[in-house]
BAFI-3210 file (N, C-alpha, C; in Angstrom, 3 decimals, decimal comma, padded with zeros to 6 digits):
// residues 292
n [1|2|3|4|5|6|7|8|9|10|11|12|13|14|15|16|17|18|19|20|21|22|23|24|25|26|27|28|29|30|31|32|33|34|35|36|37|38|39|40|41|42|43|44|45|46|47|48|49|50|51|52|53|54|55|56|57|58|59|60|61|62|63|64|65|66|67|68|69|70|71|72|73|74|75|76|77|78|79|80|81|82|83|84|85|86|87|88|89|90|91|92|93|94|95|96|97|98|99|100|101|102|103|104|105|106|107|108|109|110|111|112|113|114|115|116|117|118|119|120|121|122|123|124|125|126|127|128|129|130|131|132|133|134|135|136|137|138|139|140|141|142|143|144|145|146|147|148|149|150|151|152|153|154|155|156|157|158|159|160|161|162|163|164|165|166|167|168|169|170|171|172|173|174|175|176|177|178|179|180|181|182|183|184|185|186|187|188|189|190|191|192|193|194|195|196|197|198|199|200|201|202|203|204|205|206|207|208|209|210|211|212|213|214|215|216|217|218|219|220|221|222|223|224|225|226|227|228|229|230|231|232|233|234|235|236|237|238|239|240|241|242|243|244|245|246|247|248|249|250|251|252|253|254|255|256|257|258|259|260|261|262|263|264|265|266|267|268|269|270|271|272|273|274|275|276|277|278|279|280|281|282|283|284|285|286|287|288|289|290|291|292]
n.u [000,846|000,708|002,343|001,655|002,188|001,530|000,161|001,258|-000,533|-002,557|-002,077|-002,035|-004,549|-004,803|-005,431|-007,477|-009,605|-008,313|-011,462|-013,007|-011,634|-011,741|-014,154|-014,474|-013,071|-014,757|-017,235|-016,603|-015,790|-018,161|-019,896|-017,873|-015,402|-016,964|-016,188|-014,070|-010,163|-008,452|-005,925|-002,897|000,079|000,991|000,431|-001,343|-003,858|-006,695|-008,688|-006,422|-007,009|-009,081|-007,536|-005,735|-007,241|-008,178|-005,714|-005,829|-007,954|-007,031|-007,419|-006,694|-007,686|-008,949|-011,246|-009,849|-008,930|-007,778|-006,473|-007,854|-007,854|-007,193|-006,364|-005,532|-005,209|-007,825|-009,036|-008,645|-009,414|-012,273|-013,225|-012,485|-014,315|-016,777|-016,074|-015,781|-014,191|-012,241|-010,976|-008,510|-007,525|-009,001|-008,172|-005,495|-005,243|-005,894|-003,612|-001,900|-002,387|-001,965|000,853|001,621|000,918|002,677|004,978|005,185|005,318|002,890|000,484|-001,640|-004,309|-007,070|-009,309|-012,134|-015,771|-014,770|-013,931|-016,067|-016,882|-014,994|-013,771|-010,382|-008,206|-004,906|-003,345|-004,415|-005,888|-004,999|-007,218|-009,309|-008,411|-008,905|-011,776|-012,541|-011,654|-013,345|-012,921|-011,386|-009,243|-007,058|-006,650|-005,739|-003,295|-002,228|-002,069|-000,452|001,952|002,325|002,492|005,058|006,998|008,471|007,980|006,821|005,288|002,721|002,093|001,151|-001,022|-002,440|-002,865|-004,121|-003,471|-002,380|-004,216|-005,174|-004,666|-002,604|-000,681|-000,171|000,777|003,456|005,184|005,276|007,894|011,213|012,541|014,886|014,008|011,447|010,933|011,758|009,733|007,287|007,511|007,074|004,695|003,079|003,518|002,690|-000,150|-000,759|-000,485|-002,268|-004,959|-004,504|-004,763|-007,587|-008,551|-008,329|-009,522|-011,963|-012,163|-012,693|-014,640|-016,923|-019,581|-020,571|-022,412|-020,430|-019,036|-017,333|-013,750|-012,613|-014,890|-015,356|-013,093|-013,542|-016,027|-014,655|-012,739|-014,321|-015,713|-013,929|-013,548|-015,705|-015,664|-013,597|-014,664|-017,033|-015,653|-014,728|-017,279|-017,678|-016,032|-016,726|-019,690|-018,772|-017,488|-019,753|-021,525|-020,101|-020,226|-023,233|-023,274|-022,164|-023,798|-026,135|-025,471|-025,277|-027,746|-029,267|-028,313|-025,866|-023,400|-024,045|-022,824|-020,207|-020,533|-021,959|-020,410|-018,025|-019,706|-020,053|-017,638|-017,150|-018,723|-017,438|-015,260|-016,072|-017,167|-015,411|-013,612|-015,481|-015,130|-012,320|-012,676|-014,238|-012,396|-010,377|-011,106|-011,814|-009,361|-009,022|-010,417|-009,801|-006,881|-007,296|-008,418|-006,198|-004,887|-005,993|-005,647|-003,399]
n.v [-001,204|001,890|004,762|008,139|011,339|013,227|016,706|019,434|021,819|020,433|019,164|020,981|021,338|019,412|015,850|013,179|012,295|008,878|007,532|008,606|007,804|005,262|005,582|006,424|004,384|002,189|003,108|003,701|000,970|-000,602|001,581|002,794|005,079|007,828|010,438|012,105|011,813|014,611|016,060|018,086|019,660|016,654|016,072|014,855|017,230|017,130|014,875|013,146|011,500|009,492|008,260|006,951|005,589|003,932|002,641|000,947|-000,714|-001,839|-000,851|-000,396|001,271|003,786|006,947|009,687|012,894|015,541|019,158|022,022|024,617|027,846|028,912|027,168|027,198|028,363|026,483|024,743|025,738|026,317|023,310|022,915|024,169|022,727|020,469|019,969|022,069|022,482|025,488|026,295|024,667|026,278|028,971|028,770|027,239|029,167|031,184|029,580|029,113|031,228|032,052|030,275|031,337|033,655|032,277|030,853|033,487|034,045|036,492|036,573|035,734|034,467|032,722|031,484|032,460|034,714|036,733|037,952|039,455|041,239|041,953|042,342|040,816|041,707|040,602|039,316|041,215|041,105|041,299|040,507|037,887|036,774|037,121|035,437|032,690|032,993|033,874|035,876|038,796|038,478|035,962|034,794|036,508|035,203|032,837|032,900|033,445|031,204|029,186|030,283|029,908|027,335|023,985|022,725|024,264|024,548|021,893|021,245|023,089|021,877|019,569|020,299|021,332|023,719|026,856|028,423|031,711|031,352|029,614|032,040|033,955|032,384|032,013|034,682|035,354|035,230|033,312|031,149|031,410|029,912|027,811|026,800|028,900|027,707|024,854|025,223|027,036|025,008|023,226|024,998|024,820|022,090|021,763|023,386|021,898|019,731|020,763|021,848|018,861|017,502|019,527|018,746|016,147|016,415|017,405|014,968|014,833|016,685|016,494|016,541|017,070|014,933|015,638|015,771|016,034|018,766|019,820|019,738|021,198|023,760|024,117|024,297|026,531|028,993|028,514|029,731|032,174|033,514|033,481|035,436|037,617|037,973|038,556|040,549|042,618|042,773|044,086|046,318|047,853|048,112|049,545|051,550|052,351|052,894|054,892|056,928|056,964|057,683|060,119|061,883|062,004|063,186|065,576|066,463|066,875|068,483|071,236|070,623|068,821|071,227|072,719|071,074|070,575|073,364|073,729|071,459|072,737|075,123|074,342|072,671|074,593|076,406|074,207|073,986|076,742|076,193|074,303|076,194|077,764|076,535|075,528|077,288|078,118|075,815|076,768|078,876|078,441|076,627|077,894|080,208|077,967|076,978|079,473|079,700]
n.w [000,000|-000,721|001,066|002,615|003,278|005,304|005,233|006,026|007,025|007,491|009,757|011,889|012,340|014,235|016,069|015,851|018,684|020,465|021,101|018,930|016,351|016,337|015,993|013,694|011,813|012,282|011,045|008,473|007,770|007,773|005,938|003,911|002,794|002,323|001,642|-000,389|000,333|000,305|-001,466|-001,725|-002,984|-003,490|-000,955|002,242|002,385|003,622|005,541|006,608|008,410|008,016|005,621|007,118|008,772|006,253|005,723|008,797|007,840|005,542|002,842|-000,267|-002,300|-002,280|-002,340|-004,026|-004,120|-006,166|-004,662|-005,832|-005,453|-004,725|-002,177|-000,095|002,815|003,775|003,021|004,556|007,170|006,407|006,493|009,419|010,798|010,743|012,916|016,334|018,805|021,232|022,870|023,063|021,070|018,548|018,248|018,239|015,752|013,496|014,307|014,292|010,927|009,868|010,906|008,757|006,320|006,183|006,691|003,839|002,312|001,143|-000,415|001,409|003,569|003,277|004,334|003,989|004,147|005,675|004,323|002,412|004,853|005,352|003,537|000,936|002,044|003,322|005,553|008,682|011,463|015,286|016,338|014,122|013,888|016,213|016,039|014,298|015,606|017,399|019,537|022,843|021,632|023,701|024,191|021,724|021,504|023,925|022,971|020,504|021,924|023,341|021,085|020,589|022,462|024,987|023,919|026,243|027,483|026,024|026,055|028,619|028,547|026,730|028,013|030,398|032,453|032,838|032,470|029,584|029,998|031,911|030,328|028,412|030,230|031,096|028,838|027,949|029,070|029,612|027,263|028,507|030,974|031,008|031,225|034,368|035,889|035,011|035,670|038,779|038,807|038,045|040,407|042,363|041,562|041,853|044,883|045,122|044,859|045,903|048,476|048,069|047,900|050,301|051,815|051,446|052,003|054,816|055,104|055,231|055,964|053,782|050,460|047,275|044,025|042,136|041,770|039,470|037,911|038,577|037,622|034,809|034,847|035,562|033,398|031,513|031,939|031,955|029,121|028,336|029,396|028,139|025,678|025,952|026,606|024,032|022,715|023,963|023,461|020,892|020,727|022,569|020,252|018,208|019,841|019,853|017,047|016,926|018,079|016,892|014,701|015,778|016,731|014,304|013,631|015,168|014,703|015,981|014,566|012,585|011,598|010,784|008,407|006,938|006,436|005,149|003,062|002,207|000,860|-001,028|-003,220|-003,368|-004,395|-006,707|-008,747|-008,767|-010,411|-012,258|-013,295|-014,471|-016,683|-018,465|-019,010|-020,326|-022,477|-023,915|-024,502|-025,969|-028,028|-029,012|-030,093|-031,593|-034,034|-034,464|-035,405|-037,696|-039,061|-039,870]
ca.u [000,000|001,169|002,383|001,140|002,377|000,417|000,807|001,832|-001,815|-003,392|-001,153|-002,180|-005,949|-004,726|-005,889|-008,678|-009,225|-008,921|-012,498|-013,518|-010,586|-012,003|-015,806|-014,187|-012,843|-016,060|-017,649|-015,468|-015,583|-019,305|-019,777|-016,605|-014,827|-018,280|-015,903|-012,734|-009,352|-007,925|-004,294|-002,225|001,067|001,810|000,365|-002,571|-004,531|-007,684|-008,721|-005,776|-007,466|-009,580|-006,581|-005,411|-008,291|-008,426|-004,705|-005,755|-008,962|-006,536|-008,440|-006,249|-008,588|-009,895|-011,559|-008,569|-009,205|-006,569|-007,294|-007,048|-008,091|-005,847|-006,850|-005,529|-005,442|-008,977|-009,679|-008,363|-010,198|-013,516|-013,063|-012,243|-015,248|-017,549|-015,668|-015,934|-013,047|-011,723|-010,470|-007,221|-007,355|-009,408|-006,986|-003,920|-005,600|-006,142|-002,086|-001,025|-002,624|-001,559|001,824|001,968|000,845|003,195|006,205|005,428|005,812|001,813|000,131|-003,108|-004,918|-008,390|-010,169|-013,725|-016,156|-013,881|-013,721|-017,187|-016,876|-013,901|-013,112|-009,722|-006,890|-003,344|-002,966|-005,444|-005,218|-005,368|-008,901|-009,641|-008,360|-010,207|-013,363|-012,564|-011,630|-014,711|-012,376|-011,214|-007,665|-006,351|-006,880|-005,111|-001,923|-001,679|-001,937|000,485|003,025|002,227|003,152|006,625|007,253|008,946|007,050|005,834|004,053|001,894|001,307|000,499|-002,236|-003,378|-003,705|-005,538|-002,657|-002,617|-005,149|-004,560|-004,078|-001,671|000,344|000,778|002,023|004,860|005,385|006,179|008,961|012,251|012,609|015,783|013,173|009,949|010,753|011,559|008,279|006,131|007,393|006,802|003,445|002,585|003,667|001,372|-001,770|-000,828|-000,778|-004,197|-005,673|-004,236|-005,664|-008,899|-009,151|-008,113|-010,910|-012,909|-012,071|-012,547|-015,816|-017,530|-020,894|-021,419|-021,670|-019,819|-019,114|-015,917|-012,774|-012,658|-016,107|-015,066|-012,335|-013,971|-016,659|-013,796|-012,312|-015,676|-016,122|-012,940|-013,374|-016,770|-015,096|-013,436|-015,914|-017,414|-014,657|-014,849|-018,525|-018,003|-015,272|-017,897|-020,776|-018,100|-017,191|-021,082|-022,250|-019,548|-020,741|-024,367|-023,122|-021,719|-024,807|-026,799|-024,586|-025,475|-028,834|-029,403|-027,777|-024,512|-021,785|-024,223|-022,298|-019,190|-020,885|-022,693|-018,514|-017,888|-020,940|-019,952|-015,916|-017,496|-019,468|-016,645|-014,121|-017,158|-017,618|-013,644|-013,585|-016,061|-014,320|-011,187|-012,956|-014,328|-011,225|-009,852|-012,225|-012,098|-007,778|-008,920|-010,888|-008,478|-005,776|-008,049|-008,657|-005,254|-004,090|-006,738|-005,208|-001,994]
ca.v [000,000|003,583|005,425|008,862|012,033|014,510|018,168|020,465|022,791|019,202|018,851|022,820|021,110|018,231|014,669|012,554|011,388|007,058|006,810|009,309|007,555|003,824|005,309|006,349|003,340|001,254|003,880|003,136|-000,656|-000,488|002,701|002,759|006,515|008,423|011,583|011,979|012,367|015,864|016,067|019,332|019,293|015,544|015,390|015,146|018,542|017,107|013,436|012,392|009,858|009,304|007,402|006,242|004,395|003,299|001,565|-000,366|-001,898|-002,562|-000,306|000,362|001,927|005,102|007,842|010,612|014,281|016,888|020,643|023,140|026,317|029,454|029,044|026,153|027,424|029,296|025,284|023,945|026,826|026,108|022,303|022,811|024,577|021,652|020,101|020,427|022,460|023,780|026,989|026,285|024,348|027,464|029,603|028,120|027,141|030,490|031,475|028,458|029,459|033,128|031,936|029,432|032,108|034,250|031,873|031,058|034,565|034,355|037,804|037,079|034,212|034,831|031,989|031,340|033,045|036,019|037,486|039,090|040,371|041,935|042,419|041,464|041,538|041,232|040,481|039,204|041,505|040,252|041,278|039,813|036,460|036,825|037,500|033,765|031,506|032,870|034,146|037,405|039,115|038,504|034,694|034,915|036,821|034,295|031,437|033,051|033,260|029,664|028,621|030,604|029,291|026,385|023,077|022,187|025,089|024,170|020,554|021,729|023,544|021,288|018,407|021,035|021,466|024,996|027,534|029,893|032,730|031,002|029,696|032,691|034,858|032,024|032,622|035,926|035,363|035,263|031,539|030,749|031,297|029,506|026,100|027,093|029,497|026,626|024,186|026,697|027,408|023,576|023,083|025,602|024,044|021,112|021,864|024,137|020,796|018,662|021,425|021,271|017,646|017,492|020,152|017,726|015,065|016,854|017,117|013,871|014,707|017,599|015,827|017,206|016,719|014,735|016,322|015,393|016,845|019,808|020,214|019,460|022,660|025,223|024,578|024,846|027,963|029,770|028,649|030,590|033,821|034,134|033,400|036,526|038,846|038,045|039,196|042,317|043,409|043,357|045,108|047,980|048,214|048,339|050,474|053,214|053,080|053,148|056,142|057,809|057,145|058,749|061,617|062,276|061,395|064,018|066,655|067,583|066,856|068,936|072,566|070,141|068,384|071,880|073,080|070,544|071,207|074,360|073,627|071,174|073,910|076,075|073,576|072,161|076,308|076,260|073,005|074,393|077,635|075,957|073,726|076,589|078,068|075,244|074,942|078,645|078,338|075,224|077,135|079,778|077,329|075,681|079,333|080,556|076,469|077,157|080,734|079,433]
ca.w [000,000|-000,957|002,001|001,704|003,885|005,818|004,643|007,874|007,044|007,867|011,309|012,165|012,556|015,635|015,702|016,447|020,106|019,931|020,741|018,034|015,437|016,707|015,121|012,121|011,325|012,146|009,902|006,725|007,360|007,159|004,664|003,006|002,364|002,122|001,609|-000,756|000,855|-000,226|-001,749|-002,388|-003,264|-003,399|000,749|001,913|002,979|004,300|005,346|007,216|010,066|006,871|005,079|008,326|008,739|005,606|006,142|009,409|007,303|004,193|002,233|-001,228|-003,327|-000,930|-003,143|-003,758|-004,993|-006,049|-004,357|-007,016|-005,196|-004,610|-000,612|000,626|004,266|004,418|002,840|006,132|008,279|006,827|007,014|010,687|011,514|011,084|014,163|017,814|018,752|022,385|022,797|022,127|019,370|017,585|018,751|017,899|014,245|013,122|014,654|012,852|009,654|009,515|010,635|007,378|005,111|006,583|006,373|002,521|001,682|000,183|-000,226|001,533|004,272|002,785|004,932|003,785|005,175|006,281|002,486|002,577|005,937|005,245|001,670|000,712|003,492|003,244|006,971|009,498|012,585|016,235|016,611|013,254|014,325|017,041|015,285|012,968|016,217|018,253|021,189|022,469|021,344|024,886|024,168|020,223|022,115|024,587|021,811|020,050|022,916|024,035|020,426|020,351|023,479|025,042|023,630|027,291|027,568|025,354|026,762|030,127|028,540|026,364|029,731|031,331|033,870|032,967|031,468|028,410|030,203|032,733|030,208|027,786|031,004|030,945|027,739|027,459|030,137|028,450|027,084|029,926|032,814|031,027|031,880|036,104|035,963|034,102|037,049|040,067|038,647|038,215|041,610|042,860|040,958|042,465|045,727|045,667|044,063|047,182|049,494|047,619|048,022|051,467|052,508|050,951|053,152|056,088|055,303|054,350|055,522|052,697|049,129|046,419|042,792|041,816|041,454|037,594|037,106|038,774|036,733|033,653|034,539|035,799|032,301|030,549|032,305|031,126|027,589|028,446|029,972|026,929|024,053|026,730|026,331|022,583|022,370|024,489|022,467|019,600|021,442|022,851|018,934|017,716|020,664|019,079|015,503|016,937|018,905|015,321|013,810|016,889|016,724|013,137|013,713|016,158|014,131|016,627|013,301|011,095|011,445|010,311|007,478|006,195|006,413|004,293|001,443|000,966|000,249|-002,023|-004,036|-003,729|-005,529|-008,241|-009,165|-009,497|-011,014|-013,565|-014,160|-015,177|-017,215|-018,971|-019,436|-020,849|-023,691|-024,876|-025,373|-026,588|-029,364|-029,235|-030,633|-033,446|-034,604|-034,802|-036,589|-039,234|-040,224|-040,605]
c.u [000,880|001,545|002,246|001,726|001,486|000,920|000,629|000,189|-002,805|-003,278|-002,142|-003,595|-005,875|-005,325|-007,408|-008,168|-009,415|-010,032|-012,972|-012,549|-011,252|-013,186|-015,675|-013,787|-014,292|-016,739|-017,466|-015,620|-017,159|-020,015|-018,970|-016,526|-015,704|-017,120|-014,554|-011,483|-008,630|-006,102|-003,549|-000,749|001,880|001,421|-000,569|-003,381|-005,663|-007,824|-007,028|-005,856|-008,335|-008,815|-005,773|-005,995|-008,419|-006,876|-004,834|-006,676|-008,242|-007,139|-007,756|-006,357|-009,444|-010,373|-010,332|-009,370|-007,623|-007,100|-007,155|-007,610|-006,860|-005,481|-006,163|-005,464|-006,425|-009,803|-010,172|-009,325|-011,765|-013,582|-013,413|-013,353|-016,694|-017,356|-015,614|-014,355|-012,993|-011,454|-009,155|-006,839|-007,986|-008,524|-005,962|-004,343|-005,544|-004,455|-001,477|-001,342|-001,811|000,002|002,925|002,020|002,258|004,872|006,546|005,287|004,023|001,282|-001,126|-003,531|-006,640|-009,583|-012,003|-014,439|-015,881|-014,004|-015,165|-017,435|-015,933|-013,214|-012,115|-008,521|-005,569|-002,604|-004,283|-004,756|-005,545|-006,777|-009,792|-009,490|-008,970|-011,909|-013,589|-012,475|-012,762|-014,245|-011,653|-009,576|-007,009|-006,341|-005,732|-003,958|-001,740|-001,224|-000,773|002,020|003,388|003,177|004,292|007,349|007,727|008,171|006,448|004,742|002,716|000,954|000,792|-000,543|-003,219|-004,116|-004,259|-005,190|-002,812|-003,660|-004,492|-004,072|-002,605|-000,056|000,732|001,515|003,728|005,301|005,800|007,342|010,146|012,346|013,929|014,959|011,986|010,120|010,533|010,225|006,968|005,990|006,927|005,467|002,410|002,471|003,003|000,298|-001,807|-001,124|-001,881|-004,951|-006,230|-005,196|-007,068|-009,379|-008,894|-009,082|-012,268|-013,650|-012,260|-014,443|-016,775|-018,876|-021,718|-021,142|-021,553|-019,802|-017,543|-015,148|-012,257|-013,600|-015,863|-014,125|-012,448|-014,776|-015,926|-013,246|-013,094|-015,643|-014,882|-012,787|-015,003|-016,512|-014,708|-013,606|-016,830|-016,851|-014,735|-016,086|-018,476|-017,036|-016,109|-018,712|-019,971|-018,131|-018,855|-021,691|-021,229|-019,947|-022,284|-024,010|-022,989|-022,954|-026,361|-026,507|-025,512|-026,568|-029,912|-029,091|-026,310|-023,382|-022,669|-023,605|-020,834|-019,623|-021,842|-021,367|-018,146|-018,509|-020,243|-018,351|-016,391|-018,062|-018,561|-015,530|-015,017|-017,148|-016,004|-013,546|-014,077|-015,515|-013,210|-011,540|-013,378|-013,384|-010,645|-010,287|-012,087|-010,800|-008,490|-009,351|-010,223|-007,530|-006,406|-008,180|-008,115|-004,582|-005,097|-006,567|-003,996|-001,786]
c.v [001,252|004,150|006,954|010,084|013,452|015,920|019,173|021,292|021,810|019,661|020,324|022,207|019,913|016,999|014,506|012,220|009,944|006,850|007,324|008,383|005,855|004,053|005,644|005,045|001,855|001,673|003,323|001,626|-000,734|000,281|002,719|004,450|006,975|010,101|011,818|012,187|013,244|015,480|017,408|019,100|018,080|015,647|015,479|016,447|017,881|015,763|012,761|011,091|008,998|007,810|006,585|005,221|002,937|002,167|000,628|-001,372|-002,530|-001,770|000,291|001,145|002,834|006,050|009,281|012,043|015,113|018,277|021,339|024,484|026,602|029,142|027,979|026,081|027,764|027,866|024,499|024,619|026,165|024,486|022,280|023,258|023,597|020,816|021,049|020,561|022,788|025,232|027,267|026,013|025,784|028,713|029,300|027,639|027,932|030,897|030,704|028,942|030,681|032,995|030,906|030,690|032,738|033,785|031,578|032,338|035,272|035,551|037,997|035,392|034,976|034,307|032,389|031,902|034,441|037,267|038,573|039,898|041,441|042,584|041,672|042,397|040,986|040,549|040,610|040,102|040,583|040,237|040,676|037,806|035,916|036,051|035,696|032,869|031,987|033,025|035,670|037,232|038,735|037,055|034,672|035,233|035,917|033,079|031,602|033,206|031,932|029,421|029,138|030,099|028,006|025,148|022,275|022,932|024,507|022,877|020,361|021,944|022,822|019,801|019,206|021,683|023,141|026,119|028,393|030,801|032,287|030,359|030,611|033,825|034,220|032,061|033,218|036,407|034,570|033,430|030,647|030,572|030,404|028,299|026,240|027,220|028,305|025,282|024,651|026,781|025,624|023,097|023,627|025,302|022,626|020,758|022,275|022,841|019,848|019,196|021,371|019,997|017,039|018,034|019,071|016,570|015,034|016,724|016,161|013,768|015,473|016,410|016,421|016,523|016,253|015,644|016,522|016,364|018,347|020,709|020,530|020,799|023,633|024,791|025,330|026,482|028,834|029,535|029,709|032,401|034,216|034,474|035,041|037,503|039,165|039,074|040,691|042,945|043,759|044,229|046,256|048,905|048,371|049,296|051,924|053,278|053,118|054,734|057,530|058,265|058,117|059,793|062,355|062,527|062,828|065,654|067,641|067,276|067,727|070,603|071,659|069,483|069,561|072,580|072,452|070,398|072,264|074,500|073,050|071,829|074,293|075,496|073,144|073,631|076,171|075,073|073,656|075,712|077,282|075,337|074,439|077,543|077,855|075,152|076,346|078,601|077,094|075,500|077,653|079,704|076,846|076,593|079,496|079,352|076,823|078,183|080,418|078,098]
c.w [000,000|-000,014|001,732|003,750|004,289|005,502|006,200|007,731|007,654|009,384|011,657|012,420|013,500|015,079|016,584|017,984|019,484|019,601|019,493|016,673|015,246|015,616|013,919|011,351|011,267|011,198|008,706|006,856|007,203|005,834|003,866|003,478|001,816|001,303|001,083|000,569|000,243|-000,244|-001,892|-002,777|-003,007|-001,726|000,444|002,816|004,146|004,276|006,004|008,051|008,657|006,242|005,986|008,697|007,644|005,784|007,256|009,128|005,600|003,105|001,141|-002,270|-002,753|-002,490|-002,853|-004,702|-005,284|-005,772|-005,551|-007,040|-005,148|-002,999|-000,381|002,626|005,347|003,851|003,866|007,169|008,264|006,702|008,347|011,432|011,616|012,259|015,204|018,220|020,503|022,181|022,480|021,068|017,970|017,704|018,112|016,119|013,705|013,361|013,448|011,407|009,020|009,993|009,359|006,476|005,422|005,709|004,785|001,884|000,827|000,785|000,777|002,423|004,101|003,897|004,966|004,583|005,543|005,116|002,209|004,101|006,221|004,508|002,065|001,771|002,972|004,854|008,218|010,877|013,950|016,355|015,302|013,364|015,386|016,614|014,754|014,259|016,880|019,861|021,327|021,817|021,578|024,648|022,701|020,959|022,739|023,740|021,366|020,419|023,160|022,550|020,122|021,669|023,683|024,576|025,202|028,038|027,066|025,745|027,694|029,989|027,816|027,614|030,335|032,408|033,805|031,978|030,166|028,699|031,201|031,961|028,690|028,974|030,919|030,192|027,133|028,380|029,149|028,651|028,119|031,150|032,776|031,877|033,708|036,353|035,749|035,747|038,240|039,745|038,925|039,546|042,753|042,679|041,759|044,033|046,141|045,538|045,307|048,397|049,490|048,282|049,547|052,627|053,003|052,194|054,365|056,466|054,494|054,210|054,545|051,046|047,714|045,359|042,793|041,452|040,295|037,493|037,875|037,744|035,332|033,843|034,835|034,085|030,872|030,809|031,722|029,987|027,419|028,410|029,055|025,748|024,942|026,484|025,213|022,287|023,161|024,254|021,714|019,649|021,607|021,171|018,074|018,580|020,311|017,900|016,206|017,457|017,386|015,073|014,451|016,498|015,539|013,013|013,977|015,888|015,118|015,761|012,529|010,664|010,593|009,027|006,843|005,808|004,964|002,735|001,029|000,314|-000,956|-003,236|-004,426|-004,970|-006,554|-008,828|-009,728|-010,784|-012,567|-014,652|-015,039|-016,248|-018,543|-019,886|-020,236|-022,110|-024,444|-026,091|-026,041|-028,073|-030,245|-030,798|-031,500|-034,417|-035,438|-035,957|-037,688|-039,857|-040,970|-041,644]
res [x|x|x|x|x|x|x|x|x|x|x|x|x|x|x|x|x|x|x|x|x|x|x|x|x|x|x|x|x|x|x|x|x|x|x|x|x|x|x|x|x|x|x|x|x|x|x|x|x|x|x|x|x|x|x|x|x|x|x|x|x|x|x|x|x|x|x|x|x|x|x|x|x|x|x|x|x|x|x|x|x|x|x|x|x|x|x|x|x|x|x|x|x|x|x|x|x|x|x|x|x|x|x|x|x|x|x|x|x|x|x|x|x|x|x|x|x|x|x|x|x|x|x|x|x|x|x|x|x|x|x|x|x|x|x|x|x|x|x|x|x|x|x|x|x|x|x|x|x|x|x|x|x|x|x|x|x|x|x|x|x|x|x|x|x|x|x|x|x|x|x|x|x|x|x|x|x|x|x|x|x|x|x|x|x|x|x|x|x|x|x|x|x|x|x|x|x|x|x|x|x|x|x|x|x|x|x|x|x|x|x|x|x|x|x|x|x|x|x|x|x|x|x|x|x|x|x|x|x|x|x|x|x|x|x|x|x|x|x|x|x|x|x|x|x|x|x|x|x|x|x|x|x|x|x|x|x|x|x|x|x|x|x|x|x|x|x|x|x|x|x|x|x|x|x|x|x|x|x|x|x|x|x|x|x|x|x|x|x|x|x|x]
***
C-alpha cells in the first residue's frame, strides 16, 4: 500500500481522540470513504485519520481528490469549523494558519467566510483572528506566545494542567526562565488541588461533585469567559458606531458636514471655471491652426 504524507496545514488542525478515530474506522468498514481524501502538493490537505483508517482496514482503493483552489489554508479553516473544537485548538488554528501564510511569503490568508466580511486583506489583525476563532484578542496573544514558546508550555495547557491565560504569562517570560516558571506554577496548581481535596475530606458529611467533574466545569467555564470577552469586544465596537450614527442622527456633526458642502461647491464652481477656461484656449488654438 502507498504510504502517503500529511501536509503540515493538515497537522495545524490536531488529531482525532482514539475513541472518536475507533468510530471512524467502524464507519469506513461499514460505509466505506463516504468523503474523498484531499491532496495538495503531493500530501494530503484534508482526510488524514480518513486514510489512516483506511490503512488499518486494508483499504487500497480510498476515493482521492486533487485541491485546485488558490486558498488552501482558508480550505483547512472552513473544514475545521464543522468540528468540535476547544479553545485552544481554535486559537492556535487560526495562529497556525496566519503563521503558514506568513512563512510562505503568500500575499493574503483569505479563509472562507472572512472574504465578505472583510473584503480582501493582506494580513489578518489580532482582533480579526479573534473575530474567525470565536475568542477574544487577549486569548489569540496568549496562543500566540504559548506557540513561540517552550514546547511544554503548550502541553500543560493542552492536559488542562494549565489555562490559556496562565500559560501565555509564561510565555512571554524570556525563554531561559519559562521552563523554572512553568514548574513553580505547576507546583502551585498542584498543591491548591491537594488542598482542595483534602478540605474535601474533612468534610464527608457535605456531598460534592468529583474532582474530575469539577475540573472538567472550571475549564468549561474559562473557555466561556473568553468566548465573553470576545462578544463584548464586539458590542463595545457596535455600541460606538451606533453612537456615530446617533450623533449624526441628532444633528450635533451637522455645522461640520454643512462646512464641508460648501468647500465642495466652492471647488465644483472652481472646477467648472477651469474647465471653462480650458475649452475657450482650446478654441483659441483651433482658430489661430486654421489661419496658418
Amino acid at each position: 500500500m502507498k504510504k502517503y504524507e500529511r501536509h503540515e496545514l493538515s497537522a495545524l488542525d490536531g488529531d482525532m481522540s482514539a475513541d472518536d478515530f475507533k468510530m471512524l474506522i467502524d464507519s469506513i468498514d461499514i460505509n466505506g470513504v463516504l468523503e474523498p481524501v484531499m491532496f495538495w502538493e503531493g500530501k494530503i490537505l484534508d482526510g488524514w485519520h480518513r486514510y489512516l483508517a483506511c490503512q488499518e482496514l486494508k483499504i487500497v482503493n480510498f476515493r482521492k481528490m486533487e485541491y485546485e483552489g488558490n486558498d488552501p489554508s482558508g480550505y483547512v479553516f472552513a473544514k475545521s469549523l464543522r468540528k468540535s473544537k476547544t479553545t485552544l485548538e481554535r486559537a492556535g488554528l487560526i495562529v497556525g494558519l496566519q503563521n503558514w501564510e506568513t512563512k510562505r511569503g503568500r500575499p493574503s490568508l483569505s479563509l472562507k467566510g472572512l472574504q465578505n466580511k472583510m473584503g480582501n486583506i493582506t494580513h489578518l489583525t489580532t482582533q480579526e483572528q479573534a473575530a474567525a476563532a470565536g475568542v477574544s484578542a487577549s486569548t489569540i496573544k496568549d496562543v500566540r506566545g504559548i506557540k513561540e514558546g517552550i514546547p511544554e508550555i503548550e502541553e500543560a495547557v493542552k492536559a488542562k494542567k494549565l489555562n490559556i491565560k496562565e500559560g501565555g504569562e509564561i510565555a512571554r517570560l524570556p525563554v531561559e526562565e519559562q521552563k523554572e516558571a512553568l514548574e513553580k506554577k505547576l507546583q502551585e496548581k498542584g498543591e491548591k488541588k491537594n488542598e482542595a481535596r483534602g478540605k474535601k475530606k474533612d468534610k464527608p458529611e457535605k456531598k460534592s461533585v468529583p474532582v474530575e467533574a469539577y475540573e472538567e466545569l472550571s475549564n468549561r467555564y474559562e473557555e466561556l469567559a473568553e468566548s465573553y470577552d470576545s462578544l463584548a469586544s464586539e458590542l463595545e465596537m457596535a455600541q460606538k458606531e451606533l453612537a456615530a450614527v446617533e450623533a449624526i442622527r441628532k444633528g450635533e456633526h451637522m455645522p461640520m458636514i454643512m462646512t464641508l458642502h460648501q468647500q465642495i461647491r466652492s471647488m465644483t464652481e472652481a472646477r467648472n471655471q477651469w474647465q471653462n477656461t480650458c475649452n475657450e484656449l482650446t478654441q483659441q488654438l483651433k482658430h489661430v491652426t486654421k489661419k496658418k
